[in-house]
C-alpha positions as CSV (number, residue, x, y, z in Angstrom):
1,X,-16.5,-0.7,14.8
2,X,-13.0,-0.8,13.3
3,X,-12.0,1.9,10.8
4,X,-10.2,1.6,7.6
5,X,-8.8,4.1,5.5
6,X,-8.6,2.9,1.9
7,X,-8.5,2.2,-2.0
8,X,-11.9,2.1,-3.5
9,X,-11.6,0.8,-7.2
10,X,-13.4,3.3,-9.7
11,X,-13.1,4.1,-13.7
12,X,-13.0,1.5,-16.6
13,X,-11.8,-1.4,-17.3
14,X,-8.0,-1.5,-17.5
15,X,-8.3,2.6,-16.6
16,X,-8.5,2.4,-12.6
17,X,-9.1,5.4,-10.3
18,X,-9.5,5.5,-6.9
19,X,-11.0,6.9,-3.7
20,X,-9.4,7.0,-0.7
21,X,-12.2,6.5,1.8
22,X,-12.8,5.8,5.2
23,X,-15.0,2.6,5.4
24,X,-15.8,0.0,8.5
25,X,-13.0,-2.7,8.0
26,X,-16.2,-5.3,7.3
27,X,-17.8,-3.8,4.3
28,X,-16.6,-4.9,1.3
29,X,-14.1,-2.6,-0.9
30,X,-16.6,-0.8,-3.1
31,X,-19.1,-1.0,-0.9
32,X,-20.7,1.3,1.8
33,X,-18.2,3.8,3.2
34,X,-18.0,7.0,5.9
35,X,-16.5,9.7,3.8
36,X,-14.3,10.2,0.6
37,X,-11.0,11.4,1.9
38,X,-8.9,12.0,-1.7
39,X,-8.6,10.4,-5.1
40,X,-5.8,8.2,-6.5
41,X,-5.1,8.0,-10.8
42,X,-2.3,6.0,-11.5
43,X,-2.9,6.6,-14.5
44,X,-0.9,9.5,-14.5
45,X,2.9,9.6,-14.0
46,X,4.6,10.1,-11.1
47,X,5.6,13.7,-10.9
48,X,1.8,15.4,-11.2
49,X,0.8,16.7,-7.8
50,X,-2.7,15.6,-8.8
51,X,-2.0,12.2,-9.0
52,X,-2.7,12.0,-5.3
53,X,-5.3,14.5,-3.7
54,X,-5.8,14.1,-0.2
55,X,-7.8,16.1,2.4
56,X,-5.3,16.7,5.0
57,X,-7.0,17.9,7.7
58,X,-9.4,15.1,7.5
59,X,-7.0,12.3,7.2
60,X,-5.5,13.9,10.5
61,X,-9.2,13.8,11.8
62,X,-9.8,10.1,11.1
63,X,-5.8,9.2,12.3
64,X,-6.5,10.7,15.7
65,X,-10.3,9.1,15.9
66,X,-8.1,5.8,15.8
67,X,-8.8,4.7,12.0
68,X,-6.1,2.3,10.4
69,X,-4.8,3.1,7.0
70,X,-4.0,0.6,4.4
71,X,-0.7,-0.4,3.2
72,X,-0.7,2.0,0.2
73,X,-2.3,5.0,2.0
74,X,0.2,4.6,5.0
75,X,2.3,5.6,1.7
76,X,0.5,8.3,0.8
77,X,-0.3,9.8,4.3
78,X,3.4,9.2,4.7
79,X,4.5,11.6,1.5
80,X,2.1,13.8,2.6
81,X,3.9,14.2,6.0
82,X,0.8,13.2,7.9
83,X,2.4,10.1,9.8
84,X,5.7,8.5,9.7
85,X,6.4,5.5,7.0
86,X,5.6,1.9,8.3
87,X,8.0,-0.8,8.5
88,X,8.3,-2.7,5.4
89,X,8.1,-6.5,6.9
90,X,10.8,-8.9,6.4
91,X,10.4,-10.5,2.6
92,X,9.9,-14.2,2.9
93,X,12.0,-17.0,2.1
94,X,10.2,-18.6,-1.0
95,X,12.2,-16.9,-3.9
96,X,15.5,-18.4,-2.4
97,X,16.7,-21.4,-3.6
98,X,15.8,-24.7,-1.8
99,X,18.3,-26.8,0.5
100,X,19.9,-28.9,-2.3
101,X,20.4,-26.2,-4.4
102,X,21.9,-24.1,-1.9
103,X,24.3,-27.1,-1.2
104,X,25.2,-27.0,-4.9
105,X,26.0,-23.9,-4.9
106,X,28.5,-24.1,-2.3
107,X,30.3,-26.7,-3.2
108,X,30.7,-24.8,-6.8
109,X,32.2,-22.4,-4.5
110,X,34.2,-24.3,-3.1
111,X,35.7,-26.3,-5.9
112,X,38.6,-24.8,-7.2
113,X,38.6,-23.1,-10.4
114,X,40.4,-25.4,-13.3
């Protein structure tokens, strides 16, 4: 059984809150979980130390049993100081511009001023 640590979507509509759980990484995001490790509002700003509660000593629990967090509670255990920040990966290629345009572009640059 492979464990997740991560984001279960609560509150209204347009007014999200979360619960960081630990859940088997099949079941589905609001579904069936093992525990509620913390709470997420992003509602609030940045600064408020309740923005993010977590429950350290069980987050260490679950990281040693072998559970994988999510992206955004990597984050969060990371700020916390409970594991090192992951690597960001390598942004993709997509927003760049494509072969002709690049080609454009450097013979703009070449071209001399006039």
């Amino acid at each position: 059984m492979a464990l997740r640590i991560r984001l279960a979507r609560g509150g209204a509509k347009k007014r999200p809150f979360y619960r960081i759980i630990v859940a088997d990484s099949r079941s589905p995001r609001d579904g069936r979980f093992i525990e509620v490790l913390g709470t997420y509002d992003p509602m609030l700003p940045s600064d408020r130390s309740d923005r993010v509660v977590l429950k350290t000593e069980r987050v260490q629990y679950w990281l040693g049993v072998g559970a994988q967090p999510s992206d955004r509670v990597a984050i969060f255990c990371a700020r916390a100081g409970l594991m090192t920040l992951p690597e960001r990966p390598d942004q993709t290629l997509k927003p760049q511009p494509k072969k002709k345009a690049q080609a454009r572009l450097q013979a703009a640059a070449a071209a001399p001023a006039g």
